[in-house]
VEXDREN-2710 file (C-alpha; in Angstrom, 1 decimal):
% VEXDREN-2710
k/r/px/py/pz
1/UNK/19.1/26.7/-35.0
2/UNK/15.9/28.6/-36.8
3/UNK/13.5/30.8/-35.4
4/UNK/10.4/29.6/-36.4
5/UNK/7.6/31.7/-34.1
6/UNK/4.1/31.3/-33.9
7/UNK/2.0/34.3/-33.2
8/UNK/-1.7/34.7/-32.1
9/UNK/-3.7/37.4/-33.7
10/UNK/-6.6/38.7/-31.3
11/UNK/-5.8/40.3/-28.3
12/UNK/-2.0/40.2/-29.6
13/UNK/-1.9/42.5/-32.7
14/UNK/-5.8/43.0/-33.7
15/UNK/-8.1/44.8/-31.1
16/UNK/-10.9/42.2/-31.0
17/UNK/-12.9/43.1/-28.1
18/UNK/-13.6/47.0/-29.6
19/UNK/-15.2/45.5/-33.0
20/UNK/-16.9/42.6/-30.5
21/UNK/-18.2/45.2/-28.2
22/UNK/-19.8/46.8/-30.6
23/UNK/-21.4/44.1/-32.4
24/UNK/-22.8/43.4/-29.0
25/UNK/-24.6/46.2/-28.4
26/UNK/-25.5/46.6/-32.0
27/UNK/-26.6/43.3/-32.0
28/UNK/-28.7/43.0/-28.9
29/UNK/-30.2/46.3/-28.5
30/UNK/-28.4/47.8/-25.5
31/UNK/-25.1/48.5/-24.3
32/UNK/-24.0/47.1/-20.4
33/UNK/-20.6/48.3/-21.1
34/UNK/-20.8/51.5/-19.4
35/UNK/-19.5/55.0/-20.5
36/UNK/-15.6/55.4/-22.0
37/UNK/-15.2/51.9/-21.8
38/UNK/-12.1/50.3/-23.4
39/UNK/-10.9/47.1/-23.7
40/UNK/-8.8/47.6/-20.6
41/UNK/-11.4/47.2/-18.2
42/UNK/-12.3/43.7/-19.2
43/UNK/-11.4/41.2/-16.3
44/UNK/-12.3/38.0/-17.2
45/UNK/-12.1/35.8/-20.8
46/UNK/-16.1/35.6/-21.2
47/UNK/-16.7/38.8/-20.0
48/UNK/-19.9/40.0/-22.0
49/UNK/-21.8/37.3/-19.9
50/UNK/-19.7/37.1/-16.7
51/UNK/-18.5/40.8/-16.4
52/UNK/-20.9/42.7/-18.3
53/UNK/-24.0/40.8/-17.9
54/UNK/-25.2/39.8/-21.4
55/UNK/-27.2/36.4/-21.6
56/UNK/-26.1/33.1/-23.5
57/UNK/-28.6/33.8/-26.5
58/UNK/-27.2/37.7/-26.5
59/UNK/-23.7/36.4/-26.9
60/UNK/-24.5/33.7/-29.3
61/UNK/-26.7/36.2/-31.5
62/UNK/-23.3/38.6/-31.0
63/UNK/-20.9/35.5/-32.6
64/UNK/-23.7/35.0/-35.2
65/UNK/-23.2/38.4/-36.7
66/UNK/-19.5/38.5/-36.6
67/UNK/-19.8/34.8/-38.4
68/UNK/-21.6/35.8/-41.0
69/UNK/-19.8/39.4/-41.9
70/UNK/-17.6/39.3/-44.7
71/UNK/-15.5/42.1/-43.0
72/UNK/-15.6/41.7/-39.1
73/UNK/-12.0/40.6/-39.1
74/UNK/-11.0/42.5/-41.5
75/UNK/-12.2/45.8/-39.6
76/UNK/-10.4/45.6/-36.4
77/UNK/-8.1/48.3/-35.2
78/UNK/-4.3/46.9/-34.5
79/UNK/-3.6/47.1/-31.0
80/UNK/-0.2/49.2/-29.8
81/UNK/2.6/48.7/-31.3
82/UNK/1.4/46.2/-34.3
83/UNK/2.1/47.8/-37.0
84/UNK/6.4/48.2/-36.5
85/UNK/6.3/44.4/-34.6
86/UNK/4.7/43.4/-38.4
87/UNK/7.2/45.2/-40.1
88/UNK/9.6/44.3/-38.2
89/UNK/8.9/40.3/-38.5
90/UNK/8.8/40.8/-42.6
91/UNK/12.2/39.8/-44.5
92/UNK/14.8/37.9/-43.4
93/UNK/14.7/38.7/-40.1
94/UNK/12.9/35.5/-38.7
95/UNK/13.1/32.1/-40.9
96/UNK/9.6/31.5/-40.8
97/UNK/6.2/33.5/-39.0
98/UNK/3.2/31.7/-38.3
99/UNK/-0.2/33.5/-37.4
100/UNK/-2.5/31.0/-35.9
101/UNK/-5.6/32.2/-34.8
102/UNK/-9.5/29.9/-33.9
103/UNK/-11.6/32.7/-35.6
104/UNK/-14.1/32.0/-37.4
105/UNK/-17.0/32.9/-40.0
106/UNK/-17.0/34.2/-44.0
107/UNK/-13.4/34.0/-45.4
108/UNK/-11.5/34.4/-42.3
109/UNK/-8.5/33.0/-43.7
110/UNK/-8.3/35.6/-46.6
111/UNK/-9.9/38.7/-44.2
112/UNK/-6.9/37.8/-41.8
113/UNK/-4.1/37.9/-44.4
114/UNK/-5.2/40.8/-45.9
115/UNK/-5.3/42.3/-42.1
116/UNK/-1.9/41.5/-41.4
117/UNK/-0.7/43.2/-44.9
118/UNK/-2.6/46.2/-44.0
119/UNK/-1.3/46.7/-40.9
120/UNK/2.5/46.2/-41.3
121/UNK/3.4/42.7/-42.6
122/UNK/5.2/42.6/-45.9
123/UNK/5.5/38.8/-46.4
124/UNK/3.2/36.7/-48.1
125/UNK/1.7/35.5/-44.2
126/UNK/1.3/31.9/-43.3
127/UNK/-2.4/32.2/-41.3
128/UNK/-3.5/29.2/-39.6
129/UNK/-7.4/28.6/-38.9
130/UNK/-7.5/26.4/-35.2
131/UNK/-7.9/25.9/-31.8
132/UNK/-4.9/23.8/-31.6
133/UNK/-1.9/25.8/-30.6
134/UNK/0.0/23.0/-29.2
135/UNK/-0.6/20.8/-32.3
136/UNK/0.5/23.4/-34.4
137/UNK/3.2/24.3/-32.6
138/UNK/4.9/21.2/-32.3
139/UNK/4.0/20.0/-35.7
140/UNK/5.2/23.2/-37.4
141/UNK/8.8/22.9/-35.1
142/UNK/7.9/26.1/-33.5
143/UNK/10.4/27.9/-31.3
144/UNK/8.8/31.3/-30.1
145/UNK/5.1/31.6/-29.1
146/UNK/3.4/34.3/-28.1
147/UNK/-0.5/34.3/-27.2
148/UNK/-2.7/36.3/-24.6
149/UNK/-4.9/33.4/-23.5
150/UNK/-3.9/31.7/-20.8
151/UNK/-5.1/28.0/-21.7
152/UNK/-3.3/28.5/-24.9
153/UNK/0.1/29.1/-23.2
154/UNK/-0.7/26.4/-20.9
155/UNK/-1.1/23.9/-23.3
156/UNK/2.0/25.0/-25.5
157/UNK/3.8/24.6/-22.6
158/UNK/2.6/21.3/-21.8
159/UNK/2.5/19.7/-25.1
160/UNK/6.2/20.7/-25.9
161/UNK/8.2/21.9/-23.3
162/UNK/11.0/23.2/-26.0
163/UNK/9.2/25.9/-27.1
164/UNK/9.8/29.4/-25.7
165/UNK/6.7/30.6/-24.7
166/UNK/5.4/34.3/-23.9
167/UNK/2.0/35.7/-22.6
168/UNK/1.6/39.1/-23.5
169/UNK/0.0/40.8/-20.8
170/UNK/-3.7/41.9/-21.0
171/UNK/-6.0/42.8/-18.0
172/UNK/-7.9/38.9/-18.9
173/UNK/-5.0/37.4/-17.9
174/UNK/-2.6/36.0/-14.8
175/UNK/0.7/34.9/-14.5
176/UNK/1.9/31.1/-15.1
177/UNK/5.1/29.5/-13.9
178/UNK/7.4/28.7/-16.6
179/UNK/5.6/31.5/-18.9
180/UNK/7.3/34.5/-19.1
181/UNK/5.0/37.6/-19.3
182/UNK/5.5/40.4/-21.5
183/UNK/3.7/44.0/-21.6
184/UNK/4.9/45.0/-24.9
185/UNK/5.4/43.5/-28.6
186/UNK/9.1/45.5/-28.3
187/UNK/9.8/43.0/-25.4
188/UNK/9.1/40.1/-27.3
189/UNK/10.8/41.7/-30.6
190/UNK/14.0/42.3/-28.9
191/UNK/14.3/38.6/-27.4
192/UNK/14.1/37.6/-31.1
193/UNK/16.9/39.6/-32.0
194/UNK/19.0/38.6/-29.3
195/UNK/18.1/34.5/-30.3
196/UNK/18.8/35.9/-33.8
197/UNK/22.6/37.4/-32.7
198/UNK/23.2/33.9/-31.2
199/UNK/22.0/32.1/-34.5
END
C-alpha cells in the first residue's frame, strides 16, 4: 500500500493567526488583543469577532487586506516543529505529499509553494487551493490527513472513512471520536514511519 498524506497548512505548519492579528489591528485602527498575546490564547475559530470583539466590517476590512497583499502568505512564521516535519516529508520517504489549504488572495498558490520551500520542504510541493478536504481526499486516494479544524476532520472522516485522520491539537479545537489527536508534528511523523516499516 502507498502513503499518500494530505496536509493542511495554517494552524498546522504556518502561524496564521500572528500575521492575521496584526493585519487586524493594523487594519482597523486598534488592538483588542490585549498585552503578550499569542496565538495560544485564542478559544474559539472566529475569534477576532467572538473572542476579541472586532465587528463584521472590521474582520471583513482585515481579509480584504490580506487578499490583496502579494506577500501575506508568504510572510508567516512556521509554527513548532515545521521546518524538520518539511524536511523530513521531502524524498522518498512518503510516495506522495499533498498541501491543501482554502486561502485565498494574490498568487496564493505560488506564495504557498515558495513558503513550504523556505521553510523545509525540498520537493517540488503539490499545493492545493480549496475548501474541500474531503473531495480532495478521496479523489487524490489519500491515506493520512492531518488538519487543525475541526469541521475539516469531521468531514474527511465522513466522506471516506478509510483515511487515517489526525487533529493536531490547538487551543480552537476539541476532541472528536474516531479522530485521533496529536500535540506535535513528531507524533504524526513517527506514525508515518511506522506505516512506512509495514509498507
Amino acid at each position: 500500500m502507498s502513503i499518500v498524506i494530505g496536509v493542511d497548512v495554517d494552524g498546522v505548519l504556518a502561524d496564521f493567526d500572528t500575521g492575521f492579528k496584526k493585519v487586524v489591528v493594523e487594519s482597523s485602527g486598534k488592538d483588542l488583543f490585549g498585552e503578550g498575546w499569542t496565538p495560544n490564547d485564542i478559544t474559539t475559530w472566529n475569534y477576532t469577532k467572538d473572542q476579541y470583539g472586532y465587528t463584521l466590517e472590521e474582520d471583513k476590512a482585515a481579509w480584504e487586506s490580506v487578499k490583496a497583499s502579494p506577500s501575506f502568505w508568504y510572510d508567516l512564521p512556521p509554527l513548532d516543529g515545521c521546518f524538520d516535519f518539511l524536511q523530513s516529508l521531502s524524498g522518498d520517504f512518503i510516495e506522495d505529499v499533498y498541501f491543501i489549504t482554502q486561502r485565498m488572495g494574490r498568487h496564493v498558490k505560488v506564495q504557498t509553494e515558495e513558503w513550504l520551500f523556505t521553510n523545509g520542504y525540498r520537493d517540488v510541493p503539490t499545493v492545493l487551493i480549496s475548501g474541500d478536504k474531503a473531495g480532495c481526499c478521496k479523489s487524490l486516494g489519500i491515506t493520512h490527513y492531518i488538519d487543525d479544524k475541526n469541521e475539516n476532520c469531521r468531514d474527511v472522516f465522513d466522506a471516506e472513512g478509510t483515511i487515517e485522520i489526525y487533529m493536531l491539537a490547538r487551543p480552537w479545537n476539541r476532541q472528536l471520536l474516531g479522530i485521533t489527536r496529536l500535540t506535535t508534528l513528531q507524533e504524526f511523523l513517527d506514525i508515518l514511519k511506522v506505516e512506512r516499516e509495514r509498507v
